[in-house]
matplotlib code that plots the C-alpha trace (Angstrom):
import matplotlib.pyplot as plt

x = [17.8, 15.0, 14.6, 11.8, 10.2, 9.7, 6.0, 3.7, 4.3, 8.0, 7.7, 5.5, 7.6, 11.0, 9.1, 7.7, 11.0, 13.0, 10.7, 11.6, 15.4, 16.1, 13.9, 15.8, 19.1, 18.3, 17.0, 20.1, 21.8, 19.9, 20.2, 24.3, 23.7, 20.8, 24.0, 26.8, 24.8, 22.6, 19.0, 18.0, 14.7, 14.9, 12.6, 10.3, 6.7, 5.1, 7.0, 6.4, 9.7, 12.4, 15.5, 16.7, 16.2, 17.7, 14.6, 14.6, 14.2, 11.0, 13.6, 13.7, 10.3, 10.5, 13.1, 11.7, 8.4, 10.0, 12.1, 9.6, 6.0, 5.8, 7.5, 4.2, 2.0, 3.6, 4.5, 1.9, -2.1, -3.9, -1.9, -3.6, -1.7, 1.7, 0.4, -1.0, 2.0, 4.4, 2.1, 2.7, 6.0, 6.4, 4.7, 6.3, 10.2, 8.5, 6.5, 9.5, 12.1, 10.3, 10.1, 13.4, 14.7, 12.1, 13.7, 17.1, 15.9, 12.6, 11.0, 7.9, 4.5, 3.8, 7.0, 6.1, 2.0, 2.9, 4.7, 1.7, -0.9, 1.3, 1.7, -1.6, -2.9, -0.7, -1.9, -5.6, -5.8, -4.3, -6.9, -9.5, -8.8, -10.0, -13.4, -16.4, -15.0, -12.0, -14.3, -13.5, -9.8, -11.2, -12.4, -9.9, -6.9, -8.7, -8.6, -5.3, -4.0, -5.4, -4.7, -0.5, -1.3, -3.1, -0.4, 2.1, -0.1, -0.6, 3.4, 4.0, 4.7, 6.9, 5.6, 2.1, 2.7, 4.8, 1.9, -0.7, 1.0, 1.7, -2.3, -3.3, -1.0, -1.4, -4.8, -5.4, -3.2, -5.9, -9.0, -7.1, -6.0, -9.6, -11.2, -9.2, -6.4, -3.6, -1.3, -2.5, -2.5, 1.0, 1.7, 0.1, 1.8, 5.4, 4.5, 3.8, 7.0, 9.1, 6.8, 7.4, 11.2, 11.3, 9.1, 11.9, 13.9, 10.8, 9.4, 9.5, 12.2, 12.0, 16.2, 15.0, 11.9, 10.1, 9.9, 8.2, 10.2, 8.1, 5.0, 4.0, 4.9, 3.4, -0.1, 0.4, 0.9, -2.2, -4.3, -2.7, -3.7, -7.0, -7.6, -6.3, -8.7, -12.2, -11.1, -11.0, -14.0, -15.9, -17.4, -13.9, -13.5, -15.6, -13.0, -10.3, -11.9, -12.7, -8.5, -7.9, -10.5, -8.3, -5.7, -8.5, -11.0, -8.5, -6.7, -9.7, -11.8, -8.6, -8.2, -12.1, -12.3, -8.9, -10.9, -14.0, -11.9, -10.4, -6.4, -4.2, -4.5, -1.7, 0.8, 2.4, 0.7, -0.2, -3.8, -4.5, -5.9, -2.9, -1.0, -3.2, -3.2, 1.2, 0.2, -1.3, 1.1, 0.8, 3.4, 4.0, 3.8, 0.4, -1.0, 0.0, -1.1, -4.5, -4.7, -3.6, -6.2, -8.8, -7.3, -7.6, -10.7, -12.9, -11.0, -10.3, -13.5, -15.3, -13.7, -14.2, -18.0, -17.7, -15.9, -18.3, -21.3, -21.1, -24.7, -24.0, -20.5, -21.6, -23.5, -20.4, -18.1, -20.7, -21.2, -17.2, -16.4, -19.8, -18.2, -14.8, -15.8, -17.5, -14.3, -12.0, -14.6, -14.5, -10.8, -10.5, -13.2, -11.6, -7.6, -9.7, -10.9, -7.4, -5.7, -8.3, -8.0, -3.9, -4.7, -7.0, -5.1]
y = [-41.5, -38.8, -35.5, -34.9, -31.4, -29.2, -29.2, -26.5, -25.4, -25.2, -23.4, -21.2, -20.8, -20.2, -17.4, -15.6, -15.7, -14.9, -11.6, -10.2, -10.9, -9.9, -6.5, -6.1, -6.4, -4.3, -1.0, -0.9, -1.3, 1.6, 4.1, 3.9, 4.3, 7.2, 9.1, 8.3, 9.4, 12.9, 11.2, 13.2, 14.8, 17.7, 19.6, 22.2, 23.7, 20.4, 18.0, 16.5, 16.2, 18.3, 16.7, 15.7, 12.0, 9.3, 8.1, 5.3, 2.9, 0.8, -0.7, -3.1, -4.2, -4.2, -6.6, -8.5, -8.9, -10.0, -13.1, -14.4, -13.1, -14.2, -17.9, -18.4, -17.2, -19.7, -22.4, -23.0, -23.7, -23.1, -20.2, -17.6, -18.5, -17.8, -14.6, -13.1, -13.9, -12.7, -9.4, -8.7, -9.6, -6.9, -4.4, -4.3, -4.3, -1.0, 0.6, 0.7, 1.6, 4.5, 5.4, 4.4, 7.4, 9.7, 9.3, 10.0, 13.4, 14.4, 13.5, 14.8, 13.3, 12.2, 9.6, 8.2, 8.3, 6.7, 3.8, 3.2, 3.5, 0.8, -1.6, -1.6, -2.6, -5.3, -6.5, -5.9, -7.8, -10.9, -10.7, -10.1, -13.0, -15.0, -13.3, -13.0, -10.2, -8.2, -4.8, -5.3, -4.0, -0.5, 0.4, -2.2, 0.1, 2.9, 1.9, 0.7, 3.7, 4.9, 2.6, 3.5, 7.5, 7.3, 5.1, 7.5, 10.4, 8.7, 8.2, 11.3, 10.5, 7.9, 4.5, 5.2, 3.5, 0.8, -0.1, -0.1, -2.5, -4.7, -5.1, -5.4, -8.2, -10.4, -10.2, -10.1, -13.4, -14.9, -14.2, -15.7, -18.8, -18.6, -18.5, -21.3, -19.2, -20.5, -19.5, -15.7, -15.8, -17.1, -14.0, -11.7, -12.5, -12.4, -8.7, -8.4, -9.2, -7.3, -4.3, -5.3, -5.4, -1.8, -0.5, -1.7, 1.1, 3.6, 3.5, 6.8, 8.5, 7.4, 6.1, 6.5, 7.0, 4.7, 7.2, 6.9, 3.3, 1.8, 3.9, 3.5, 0.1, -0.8, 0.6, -1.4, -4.8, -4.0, -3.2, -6.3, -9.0, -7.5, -7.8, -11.5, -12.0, -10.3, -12.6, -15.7, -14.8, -11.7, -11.6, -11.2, -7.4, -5.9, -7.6, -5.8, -2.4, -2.6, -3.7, -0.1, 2.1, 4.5, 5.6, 5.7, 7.7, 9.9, 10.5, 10.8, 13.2, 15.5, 15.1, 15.8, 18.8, 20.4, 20.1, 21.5, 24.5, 24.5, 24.4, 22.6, 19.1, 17.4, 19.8, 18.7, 19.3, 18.9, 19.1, 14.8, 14.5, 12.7, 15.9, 18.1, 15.7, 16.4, 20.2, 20.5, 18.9, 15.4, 13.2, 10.8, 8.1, 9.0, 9.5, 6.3, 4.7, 5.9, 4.9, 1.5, 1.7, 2.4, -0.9, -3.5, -1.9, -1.5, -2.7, -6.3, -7.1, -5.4, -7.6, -10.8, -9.9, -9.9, -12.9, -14.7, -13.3, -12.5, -11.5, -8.6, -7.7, -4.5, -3.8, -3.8, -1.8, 0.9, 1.1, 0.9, 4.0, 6.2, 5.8, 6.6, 9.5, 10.8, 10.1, 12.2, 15.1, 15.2, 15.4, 17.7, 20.0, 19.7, 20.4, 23.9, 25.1, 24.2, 26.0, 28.6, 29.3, 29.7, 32.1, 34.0, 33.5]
z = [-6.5, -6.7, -5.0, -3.6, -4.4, -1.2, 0.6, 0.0, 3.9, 3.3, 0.3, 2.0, 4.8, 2.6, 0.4, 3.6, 5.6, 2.7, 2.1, 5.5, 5.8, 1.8, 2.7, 6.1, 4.5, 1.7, 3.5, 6.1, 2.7, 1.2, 3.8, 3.2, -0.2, 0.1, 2.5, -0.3, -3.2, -1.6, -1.4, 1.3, 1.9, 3.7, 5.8, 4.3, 4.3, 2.8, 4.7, 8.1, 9.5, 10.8, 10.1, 6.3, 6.3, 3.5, 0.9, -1.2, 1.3, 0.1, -2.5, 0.6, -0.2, -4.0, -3.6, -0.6, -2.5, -6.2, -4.9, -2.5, -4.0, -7.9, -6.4, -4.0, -6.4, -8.9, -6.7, -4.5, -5.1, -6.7, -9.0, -11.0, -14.1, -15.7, -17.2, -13.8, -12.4, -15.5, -15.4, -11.9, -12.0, -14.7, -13.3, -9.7, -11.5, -14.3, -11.2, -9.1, -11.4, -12.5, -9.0, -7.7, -10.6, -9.2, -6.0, -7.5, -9.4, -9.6, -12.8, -14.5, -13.9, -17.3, -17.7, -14.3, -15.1, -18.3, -16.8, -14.3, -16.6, -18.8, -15.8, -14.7, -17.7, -18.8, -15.2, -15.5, -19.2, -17.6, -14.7, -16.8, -19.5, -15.8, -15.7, -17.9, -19.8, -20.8, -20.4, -16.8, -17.2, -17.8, -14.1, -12.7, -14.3, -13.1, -9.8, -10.1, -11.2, -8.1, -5.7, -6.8, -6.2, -3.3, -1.2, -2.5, -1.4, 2.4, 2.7, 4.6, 8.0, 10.1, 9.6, 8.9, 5.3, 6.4, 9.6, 6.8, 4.5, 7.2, 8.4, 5.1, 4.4, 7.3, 7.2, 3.3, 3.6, 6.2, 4.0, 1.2, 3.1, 4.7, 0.9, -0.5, -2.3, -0.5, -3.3, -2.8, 0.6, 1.2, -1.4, 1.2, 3.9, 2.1, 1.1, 5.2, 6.5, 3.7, 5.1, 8.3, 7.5, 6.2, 9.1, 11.6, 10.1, 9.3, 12.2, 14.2, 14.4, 10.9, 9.5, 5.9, 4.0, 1.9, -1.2, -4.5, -5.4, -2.5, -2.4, -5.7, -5.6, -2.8, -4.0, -7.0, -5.2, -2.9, -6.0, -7.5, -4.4, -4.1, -7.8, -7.6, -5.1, -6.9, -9.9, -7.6, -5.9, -6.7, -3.1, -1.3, -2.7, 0.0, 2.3, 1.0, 0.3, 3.9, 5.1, 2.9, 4.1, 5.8, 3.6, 0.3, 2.8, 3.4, 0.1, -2.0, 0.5, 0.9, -3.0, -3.7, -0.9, -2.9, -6.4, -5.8, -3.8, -6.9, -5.5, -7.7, -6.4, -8.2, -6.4, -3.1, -0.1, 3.8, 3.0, 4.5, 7.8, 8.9, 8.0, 10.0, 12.9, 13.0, 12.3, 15.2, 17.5, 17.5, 17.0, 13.9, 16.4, 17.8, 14.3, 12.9, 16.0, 15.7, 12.4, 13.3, 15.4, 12.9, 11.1, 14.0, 15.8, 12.4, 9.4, 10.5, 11.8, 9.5, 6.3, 8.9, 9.1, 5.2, 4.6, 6.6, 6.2, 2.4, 1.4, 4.2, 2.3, 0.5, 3.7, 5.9, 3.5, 2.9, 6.7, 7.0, 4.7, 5.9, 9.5, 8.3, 6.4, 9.4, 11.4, 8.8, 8.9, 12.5, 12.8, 10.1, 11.8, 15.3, 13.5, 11.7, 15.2, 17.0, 14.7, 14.6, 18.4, 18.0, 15.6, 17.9, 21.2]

ax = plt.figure().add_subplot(projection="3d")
ax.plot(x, y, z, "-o")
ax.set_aspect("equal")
plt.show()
């Protein structure tokens, strides 16, 4: 008597479902732990919230993303290859465990940027091995190394990382599906609902943070799926830089502003426009809402026009990220003259 191997859909089905209960089961079980063992942030100048809070929590993810996402990605077609998929895997387990002892006891930047840089470029040289030249894994670990910095720069406030990862899953997961990388866009989703199953628990008033094991993590999995997806098809990237304009307009304007000021701008800080937005009296709810908002008023349909209309791609992204700049100038303008008038009155 044979067994019949599972259907695509059910394998599908089993990896997403198992991403969200494994990451649900694994943050309730982290924020015991984060109590037992002191891995508390607690308030202070450059943090947003009041009340010391358990971190640590995106281990949820981690583990909600490596038993579901390298088993699509293998599994299911058509798969970007044993060494994709061996790469990643290795680079989500070295990314988090550097963070997961960050989180534990700060560590210096150079272990931790070490381990990054290391990751990202095992990743990059399998992904490039697909395309017309390995040369490629030079910007692609640039912006990979980016990609991991900048989530971990946006993680500030209740749920606004958490809401981010969860649009740009489900719909990274429908241009994939759309675009014929079923494999990848099962992948996609599973990393949506083990968001979506630490959000349940981040969302505000915040039960624990995500902290640097699911930050950094998290940027490296996004940097990953988009990646996956340029290699597949090289016209699905302006997709996907649109689904992550918000959190890279506002990381790298805040970082370029602090540079050319001439701050230090690898030191902690409350410099983001979603920082100023709390500052100012706003609560994290309302600021991750709006920038939820950015996401399903111009972020989704923008990468929809794109991945339908792709000789208009670049066209849409460059419009998308002009519009978005103008946005984060605006509200940084109107935080400056709020706070001004306080000052004043």
């Amino acid at each position: 008597m044979s067994l019949s191997f599972p259907s695509p859909m059910a394998i599908a089905l089993g990896c997403m479902v198992a991403a969200f209960l494994v990451s649900f089961a694994c943050v309730r079980a982290a924020i015991a732990y984060a109590h037992r063992r002191g891995m508390l942030d607690a308030p202070g100048q450059r943090r947003s919230h009041t009340i010391p809070t358990p971190r640590g929590g995106g281990i949820g993810i981690v583990i909600g993303v490596l038993v579901s996402m390298p088993a699509a990605l293998w599994l299911l077609p058509p798969s970007p290859g044993v060494a994709i998929v061996g790469a990643f895997t290795v680079g989500v387990i070295a990314i988090a465990a550097i963070g997961w002892l960050d989180d534990h006891g700060s560590l210096p930047i150079k272990p931790r940027l070490a381990i990054q840089l290391g990751a990202t470029l095992l990743f990059c040289l399998a992904v490039s091995a697909h395309t017309a030249s390995l040369w490629w894994a030079a910007p692609l670990v640039l912006a990979g190394v980016w990609c991991i910095n900048l989530h971990n720069f946006m993680d500030g406030i209740d749920g606004i990382a958490a809401l981010q990862v969860v649009v740009f899953g489900a719909a990274t997961g429908i241009i994939a599906v759309d675009a014929g990388a079923f494999g990848i866009g099962i992948a996609a989703g599973c990393l949506d609902l083990a968001a979506l199953g630490f959000w349940f628990f981040n969302r505000s008033p915040a039960r624990i943070f995500m902290g640097d094991v699911g930050s950094a993590t998290v940027g490296f999995i996004v940097f990953a799926l988009t990646a996956m997806l340029w290699a597949w098809r090289t016209d699905l990237l302006w997709p996907e830089l649109i689904l992550s304009s918000a959190f890279v307009i506002d990381a790298t304007l805040t970082l370029l502003v602090r540079m050319l000021r001439g701050a230090r701008w690898y030191t902690p800080h409350r410099e983001h426009l979603y920082q100023w937005l709390v500052r100012r009296g706003n609560t994290h709810s309302r600021v991750a809402g709006g920038y939820l908002v950015w996401n399903l008023a111009i972020s989704v349909p923008g990468a929809w026009i794109a991945l339908r209309h792709p000789a208009v791609a670049p066209a849409c992204c460059g419009v998308a990220y002009l519009l978005g700049a103008a946005v984060w100038r605006t509200g940084k303008r109107s935080c400056l003259r709020r706070r001004e008038r306080h000052v004043v009155a």
